[in-house]
Biopython code that builds the backbone (N, CA, C, O; Angstrom):
import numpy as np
from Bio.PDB.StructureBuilder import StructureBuilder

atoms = [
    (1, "UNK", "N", (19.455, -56.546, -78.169)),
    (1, "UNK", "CA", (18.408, -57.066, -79.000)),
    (1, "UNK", "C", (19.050, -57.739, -80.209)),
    (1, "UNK", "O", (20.101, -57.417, -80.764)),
    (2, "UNK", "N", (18.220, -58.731, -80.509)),
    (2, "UNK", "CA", (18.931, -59.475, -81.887)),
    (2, "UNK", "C", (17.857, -59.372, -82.993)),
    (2, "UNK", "O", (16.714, -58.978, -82.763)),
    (3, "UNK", "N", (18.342, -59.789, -84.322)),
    (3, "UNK", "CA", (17.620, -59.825, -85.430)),
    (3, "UNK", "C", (16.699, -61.008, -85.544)),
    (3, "UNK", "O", (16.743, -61.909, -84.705)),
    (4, "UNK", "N", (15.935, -61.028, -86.478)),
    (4, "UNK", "CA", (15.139, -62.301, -86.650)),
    (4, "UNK", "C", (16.095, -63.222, -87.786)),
    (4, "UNK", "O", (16.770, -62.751, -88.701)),
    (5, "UNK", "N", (15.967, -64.330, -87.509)),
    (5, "UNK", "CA", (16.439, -65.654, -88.472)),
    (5, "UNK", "C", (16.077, -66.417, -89.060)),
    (5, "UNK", "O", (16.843, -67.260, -88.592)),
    (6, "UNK", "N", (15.305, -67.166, -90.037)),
    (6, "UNK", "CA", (14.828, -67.985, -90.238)),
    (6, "UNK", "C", (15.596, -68.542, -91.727)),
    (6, "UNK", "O", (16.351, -67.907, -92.463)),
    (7, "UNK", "N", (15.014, -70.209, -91.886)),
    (7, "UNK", "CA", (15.415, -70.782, -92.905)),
    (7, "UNK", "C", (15.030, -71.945, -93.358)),
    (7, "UNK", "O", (14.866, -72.936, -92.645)),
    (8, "UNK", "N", (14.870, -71.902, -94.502)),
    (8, "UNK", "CA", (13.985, -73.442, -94.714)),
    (8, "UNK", "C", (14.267, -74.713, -93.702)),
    (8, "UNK", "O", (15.374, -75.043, -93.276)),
    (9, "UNK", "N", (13.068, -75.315, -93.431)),
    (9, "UNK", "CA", (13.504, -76.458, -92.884)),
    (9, "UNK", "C", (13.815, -76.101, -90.752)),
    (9, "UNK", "O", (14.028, -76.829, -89.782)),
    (10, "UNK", "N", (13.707, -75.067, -90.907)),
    (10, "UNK", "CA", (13.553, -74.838, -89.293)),
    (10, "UNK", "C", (12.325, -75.464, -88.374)),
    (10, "UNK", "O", (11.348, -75.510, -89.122)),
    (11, "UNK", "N", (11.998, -75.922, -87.178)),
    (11, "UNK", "CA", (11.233, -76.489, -86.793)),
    (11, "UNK", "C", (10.202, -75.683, -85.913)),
    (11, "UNK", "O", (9.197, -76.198, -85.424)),
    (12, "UNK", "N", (10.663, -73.988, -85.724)),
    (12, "UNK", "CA", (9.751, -73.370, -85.360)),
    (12, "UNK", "C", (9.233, -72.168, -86.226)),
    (12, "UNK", "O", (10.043, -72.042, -87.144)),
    (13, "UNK", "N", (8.109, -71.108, -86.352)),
    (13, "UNK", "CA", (7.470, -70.586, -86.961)),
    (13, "UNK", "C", (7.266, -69.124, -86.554)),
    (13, "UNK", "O", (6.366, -68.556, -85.934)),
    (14, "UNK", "N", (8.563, -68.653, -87.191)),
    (14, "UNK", "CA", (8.838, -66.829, -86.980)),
    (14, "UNK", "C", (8.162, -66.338, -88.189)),
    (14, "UNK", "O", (7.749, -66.979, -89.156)),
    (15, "UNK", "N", (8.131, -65.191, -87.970)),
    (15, "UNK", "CA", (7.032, -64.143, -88.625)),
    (15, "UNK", "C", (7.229, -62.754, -88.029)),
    (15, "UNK", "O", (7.704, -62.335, -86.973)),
    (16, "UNK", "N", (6.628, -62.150, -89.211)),
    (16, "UNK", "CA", (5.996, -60.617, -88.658)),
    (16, "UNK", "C", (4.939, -60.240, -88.205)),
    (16, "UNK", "O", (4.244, -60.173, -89.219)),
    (17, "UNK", "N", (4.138, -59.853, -87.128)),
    (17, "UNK", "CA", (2.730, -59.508, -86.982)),
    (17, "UNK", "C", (2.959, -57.948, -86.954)),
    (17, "UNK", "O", (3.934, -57.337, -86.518)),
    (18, "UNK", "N", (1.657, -57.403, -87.606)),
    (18, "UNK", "CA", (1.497, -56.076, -87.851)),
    (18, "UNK", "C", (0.974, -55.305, -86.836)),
    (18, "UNK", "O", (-0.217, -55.075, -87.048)),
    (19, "UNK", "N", (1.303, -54.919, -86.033)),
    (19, "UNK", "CA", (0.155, -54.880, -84.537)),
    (19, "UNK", "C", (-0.593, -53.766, -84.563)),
    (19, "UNK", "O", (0.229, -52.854, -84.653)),
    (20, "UNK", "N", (-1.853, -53.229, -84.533)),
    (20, "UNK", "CA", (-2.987, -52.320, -84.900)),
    (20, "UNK", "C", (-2.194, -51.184, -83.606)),
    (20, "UNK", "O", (-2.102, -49.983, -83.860)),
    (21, "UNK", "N", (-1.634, -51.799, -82.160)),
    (21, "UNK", "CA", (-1.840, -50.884, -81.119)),
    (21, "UNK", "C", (-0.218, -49.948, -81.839)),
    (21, "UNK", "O", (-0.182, -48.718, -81.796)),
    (22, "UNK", "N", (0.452, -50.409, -82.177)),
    (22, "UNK", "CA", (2.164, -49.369, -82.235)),
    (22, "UNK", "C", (2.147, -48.581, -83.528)),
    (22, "UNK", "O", (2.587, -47.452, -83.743)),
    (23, "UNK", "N", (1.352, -49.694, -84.589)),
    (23, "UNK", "CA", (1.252, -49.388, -86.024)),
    (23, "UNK", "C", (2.790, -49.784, -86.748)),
    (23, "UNK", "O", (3.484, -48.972, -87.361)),
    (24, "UNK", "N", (3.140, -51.268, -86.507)),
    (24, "UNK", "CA", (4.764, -51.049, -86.764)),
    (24, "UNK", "C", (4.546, -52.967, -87.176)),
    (24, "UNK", "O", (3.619, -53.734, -86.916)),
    (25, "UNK", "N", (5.074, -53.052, -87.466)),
    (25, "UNK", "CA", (5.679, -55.081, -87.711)),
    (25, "UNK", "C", (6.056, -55.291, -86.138)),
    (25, "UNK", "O", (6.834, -54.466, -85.659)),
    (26, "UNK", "N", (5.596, -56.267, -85.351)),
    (26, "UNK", "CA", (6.169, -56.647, -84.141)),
    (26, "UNK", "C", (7.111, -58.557, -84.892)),
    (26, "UNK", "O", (6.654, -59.159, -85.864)),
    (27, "UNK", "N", (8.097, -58.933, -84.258)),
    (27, "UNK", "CA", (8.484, -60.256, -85.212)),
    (27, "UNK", "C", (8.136, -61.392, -83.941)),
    (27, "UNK", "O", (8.605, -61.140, -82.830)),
    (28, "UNK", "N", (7.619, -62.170, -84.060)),
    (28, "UNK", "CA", (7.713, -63.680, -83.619)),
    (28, "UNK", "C", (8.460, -64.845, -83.736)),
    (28, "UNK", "O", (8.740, -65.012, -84.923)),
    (29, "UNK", "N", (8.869, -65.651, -83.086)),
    (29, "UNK", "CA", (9.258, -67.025, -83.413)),
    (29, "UNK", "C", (8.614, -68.274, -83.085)),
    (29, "UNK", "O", (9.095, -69.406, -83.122)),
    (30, "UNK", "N", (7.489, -67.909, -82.768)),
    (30, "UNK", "CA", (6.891, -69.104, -82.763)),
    (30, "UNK", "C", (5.062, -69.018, -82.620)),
    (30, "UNK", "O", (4.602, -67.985, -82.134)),
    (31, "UNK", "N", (4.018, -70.219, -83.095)),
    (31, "UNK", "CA", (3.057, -69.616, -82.944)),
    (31, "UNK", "C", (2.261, -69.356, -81.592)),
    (31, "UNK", "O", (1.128, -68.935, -81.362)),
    (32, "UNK", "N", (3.233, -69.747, -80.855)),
    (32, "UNK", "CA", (2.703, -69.354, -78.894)),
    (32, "UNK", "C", (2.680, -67.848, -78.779)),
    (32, "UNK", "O", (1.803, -67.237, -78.168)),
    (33, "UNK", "N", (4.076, -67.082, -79.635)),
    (33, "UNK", "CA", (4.330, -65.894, -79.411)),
    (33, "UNK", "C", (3.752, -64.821, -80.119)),
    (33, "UNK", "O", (3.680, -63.608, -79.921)),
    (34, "UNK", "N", (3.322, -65.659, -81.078)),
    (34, "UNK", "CA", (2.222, -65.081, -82.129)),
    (34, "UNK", "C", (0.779, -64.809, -81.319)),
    (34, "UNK", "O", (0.281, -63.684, -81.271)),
    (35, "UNK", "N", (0.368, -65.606, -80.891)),
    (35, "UNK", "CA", (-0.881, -65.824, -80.415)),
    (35, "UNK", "C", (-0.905, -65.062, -79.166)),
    (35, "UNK", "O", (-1.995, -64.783, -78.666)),
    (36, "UNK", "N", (0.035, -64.750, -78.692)),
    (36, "UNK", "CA", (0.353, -63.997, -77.500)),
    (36, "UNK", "C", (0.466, -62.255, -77.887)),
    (36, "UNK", "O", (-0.230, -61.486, -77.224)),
    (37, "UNK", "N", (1.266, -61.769, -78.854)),
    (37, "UNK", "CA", (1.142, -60.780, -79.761)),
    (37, "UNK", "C", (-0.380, -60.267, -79.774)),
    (37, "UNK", "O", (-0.679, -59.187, -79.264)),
    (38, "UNK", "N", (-1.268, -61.057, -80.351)),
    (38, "UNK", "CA", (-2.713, -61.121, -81.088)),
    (38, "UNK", "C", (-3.506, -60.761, -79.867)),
    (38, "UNK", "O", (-4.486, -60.047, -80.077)),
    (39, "UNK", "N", (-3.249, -61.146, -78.545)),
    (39, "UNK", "CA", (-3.963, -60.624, -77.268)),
    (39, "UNK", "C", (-3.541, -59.403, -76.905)),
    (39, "UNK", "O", (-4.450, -58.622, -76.622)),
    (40, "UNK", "N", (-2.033, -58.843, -76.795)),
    (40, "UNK", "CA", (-1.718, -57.668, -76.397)),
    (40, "UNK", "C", (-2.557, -56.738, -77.367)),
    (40, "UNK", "O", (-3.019, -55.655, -77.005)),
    (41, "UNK", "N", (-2.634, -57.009, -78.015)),
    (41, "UNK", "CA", (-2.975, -56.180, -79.530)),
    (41, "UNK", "C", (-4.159, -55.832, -79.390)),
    (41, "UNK", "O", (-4.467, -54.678, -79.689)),
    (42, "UNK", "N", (-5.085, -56.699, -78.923)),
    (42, "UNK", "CA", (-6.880, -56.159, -78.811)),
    (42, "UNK", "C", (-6.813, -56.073, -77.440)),
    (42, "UNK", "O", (-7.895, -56.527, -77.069)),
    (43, "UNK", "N", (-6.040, -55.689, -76.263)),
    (43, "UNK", "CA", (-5.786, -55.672, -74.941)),
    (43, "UNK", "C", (-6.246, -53.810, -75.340)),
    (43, "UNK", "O", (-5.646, -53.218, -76.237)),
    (44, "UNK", "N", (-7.406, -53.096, -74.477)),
    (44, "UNK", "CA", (-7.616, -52.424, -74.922)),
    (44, "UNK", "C", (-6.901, -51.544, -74.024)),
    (44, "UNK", "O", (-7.019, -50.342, -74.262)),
    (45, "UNK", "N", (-6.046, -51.957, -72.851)),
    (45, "UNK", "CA", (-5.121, -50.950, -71.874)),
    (45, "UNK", "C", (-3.778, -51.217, -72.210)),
    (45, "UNK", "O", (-2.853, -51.130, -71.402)),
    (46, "UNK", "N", (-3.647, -51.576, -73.526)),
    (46, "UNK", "CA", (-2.081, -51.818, -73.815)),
    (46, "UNK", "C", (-1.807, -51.035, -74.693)),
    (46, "UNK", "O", (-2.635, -50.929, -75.599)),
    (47, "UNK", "N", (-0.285, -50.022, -74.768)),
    (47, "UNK", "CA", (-0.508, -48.931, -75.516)),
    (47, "UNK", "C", (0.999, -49.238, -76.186)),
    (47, "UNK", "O", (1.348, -48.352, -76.966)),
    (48, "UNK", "N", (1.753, -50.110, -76.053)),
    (48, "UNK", "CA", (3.242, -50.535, -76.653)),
    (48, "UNK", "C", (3.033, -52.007, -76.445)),
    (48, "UNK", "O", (2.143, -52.618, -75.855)),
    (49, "UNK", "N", (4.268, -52.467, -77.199)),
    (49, "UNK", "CA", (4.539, -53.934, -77.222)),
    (49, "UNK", "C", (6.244, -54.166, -78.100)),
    (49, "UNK", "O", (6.832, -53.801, -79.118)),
    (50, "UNK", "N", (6.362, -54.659, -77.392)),
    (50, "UNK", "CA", (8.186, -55.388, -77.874)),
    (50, "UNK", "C", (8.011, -56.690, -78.395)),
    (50, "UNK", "O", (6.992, -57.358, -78.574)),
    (51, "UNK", "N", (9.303, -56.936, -78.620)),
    (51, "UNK", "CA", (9.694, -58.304, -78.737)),
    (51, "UNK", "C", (11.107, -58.787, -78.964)),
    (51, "UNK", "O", (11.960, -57.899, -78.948)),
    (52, "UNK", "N", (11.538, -60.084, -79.184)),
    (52, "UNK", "CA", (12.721, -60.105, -78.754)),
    (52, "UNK", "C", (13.286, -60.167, -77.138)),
    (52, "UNK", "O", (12.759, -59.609, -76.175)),
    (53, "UNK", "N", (14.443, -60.965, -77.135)),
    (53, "UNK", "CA", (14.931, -60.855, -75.643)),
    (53, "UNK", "C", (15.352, -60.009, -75.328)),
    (53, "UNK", "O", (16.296, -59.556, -75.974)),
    (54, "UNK", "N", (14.892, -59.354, -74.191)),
    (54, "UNK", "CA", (15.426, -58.103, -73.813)),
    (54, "UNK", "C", (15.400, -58.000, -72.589)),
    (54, "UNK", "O", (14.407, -58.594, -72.169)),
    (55, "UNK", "N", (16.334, -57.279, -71.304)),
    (55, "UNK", "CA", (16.000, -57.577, -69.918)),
    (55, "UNK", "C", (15.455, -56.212, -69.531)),
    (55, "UNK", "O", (15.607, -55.238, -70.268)),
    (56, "UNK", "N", (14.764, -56.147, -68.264)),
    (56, "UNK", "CA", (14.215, -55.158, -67.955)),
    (56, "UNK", "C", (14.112, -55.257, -66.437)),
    (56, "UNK", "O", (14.084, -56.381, -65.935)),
    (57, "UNK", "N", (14.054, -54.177, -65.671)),
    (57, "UNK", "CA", (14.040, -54.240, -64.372)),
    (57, "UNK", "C", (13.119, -52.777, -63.857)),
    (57, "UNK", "O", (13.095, -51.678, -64.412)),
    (58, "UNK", "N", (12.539, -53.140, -62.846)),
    (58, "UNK", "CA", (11.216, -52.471, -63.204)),
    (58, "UNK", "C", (10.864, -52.059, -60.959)),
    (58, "UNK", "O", (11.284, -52.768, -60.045)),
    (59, "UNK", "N", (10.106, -50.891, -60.828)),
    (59, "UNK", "CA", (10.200, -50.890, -59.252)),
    (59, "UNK", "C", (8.554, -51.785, -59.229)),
    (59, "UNK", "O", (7.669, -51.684, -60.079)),
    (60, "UNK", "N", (8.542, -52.619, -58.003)),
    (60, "UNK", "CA", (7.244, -53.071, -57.508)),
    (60, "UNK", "C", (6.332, -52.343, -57.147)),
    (60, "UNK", "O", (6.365, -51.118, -57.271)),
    (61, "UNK", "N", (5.273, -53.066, -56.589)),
    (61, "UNK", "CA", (4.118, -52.474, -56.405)),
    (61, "UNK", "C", (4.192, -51.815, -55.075)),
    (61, "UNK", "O", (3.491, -50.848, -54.775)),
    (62, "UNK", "N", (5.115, -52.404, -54.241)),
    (62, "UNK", "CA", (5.850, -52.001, -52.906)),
    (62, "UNK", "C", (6.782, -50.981, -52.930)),
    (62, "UNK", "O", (7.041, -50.368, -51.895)),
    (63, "UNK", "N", (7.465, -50.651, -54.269)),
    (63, "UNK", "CA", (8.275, -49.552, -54.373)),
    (63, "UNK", "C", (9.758, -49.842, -54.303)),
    (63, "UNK", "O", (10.696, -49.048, -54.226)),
    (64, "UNK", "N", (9.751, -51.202, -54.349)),
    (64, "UNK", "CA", (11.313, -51.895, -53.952)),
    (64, "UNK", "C", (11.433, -52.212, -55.386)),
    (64, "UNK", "O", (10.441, -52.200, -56.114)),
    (65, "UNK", "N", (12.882, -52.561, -55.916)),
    (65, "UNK", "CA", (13.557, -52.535, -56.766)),
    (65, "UNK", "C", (13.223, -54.030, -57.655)),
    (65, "UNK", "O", (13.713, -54.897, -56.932)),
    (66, "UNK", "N", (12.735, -54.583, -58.643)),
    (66, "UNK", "CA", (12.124, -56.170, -58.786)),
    (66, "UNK", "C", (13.595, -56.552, -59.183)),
    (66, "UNK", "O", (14.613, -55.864, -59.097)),
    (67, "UNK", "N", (13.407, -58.023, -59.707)),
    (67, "UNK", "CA", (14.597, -58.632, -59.987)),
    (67, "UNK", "C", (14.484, -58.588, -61.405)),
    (67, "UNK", "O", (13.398, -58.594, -61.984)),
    (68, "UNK", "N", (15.527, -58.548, -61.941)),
    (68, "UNK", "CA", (16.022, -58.606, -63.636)),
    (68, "UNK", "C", (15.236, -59.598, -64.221)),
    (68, "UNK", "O", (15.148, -60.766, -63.842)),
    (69, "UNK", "N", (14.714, -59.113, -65.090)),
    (69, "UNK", "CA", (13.917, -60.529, -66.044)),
    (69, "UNK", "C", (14.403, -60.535, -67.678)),
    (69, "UNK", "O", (14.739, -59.553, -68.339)),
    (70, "UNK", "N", (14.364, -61.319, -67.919)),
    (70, "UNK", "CA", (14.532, -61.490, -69.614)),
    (70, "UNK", "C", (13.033, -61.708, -70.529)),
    (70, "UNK", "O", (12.435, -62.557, -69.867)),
    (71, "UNK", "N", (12.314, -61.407, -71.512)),
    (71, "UNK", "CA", (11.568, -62.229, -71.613)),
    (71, "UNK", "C", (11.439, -61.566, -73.343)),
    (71, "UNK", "O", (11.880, -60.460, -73.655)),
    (72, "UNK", "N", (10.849, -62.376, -74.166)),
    (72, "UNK", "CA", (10.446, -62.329, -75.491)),
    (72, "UNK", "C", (9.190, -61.334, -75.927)),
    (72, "UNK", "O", (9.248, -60.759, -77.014)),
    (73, "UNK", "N", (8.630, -61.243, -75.494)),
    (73, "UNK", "CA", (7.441, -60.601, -75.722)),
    (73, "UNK", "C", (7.302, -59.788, -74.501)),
    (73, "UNK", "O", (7.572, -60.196, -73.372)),
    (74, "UNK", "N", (6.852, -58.583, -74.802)),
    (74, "UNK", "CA", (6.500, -57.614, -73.367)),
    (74, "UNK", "C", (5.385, -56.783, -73.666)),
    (74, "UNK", "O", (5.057, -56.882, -74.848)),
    (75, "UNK", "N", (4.625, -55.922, -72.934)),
    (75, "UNK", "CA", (3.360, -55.026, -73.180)),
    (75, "UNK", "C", (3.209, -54.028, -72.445)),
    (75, "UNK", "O", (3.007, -54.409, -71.292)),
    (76, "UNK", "N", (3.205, -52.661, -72.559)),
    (76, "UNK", "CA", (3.184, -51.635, -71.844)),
    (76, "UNK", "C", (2.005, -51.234, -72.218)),
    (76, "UNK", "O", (1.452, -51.212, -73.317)),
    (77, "UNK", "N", (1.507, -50.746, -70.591)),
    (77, "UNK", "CA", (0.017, -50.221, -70.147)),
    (77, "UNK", "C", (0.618, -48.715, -69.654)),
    (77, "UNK", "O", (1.695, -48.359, -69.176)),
    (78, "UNK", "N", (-0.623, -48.024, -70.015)),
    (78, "UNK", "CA", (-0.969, -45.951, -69.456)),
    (78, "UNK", "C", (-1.522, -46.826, -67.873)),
    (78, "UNK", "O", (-2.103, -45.934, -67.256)),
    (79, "UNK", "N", (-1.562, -47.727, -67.275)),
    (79, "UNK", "CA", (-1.848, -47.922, -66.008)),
    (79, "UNK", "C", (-0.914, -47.025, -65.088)),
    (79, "UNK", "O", (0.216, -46.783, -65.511)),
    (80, "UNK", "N", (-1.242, -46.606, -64.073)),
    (80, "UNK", "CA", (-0.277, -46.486, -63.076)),
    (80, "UNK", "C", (-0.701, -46.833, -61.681)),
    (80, "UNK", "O", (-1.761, -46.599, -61.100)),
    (81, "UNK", "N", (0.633, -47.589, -61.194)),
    (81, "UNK", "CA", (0.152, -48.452, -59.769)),
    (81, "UNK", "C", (0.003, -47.425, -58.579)),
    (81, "UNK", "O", (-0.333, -47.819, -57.462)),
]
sb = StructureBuilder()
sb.init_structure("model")
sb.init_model(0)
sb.init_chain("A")
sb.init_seg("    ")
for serial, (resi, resn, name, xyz) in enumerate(atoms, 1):
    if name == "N":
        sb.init_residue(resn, " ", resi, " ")
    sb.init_atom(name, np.array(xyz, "f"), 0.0, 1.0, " ", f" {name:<3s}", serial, name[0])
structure = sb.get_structure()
């Protein structure tokens, strides 16, 4: 995981969002990821949320092993498949 960066004159738009579901600062870099944040957040089966690149590998719905993903934003559900 990495830190957040920003600095005058940058061309995209990082931030902190406060997220109601973790009770913690989640950080953004941009306002896609923001706005994406803002849905997990009133997602009323979402009970965590990340951010940052981070990889994760996860079993399917089949029970087989998925492939490695990277991704910026993530959301964990009390679902179980």
């Amino acid at each position: 995981m990495r830190t957040f960066r920003w600095s005058r004159g940058e061309r995209h738009f990082p931030g902190w969002y406060w997220a109601a579901t973790t009770w913690r600062h989640v950080g953004f870099e941009s306002w896609l990821e923001r706005d994406r944040l803002l849905l997990m957040d009133f997602d009323p089966k979402v009970v965590g949320i990340g951010s940052q690149p981070f990889g994760c590998t996860g079993m399917t719905v089949s029970g087989s092993v998925g492939m490695p993903r990277t991704t910026s934003c993530a959301a964990w559900t009390a679902q179980r498949w």
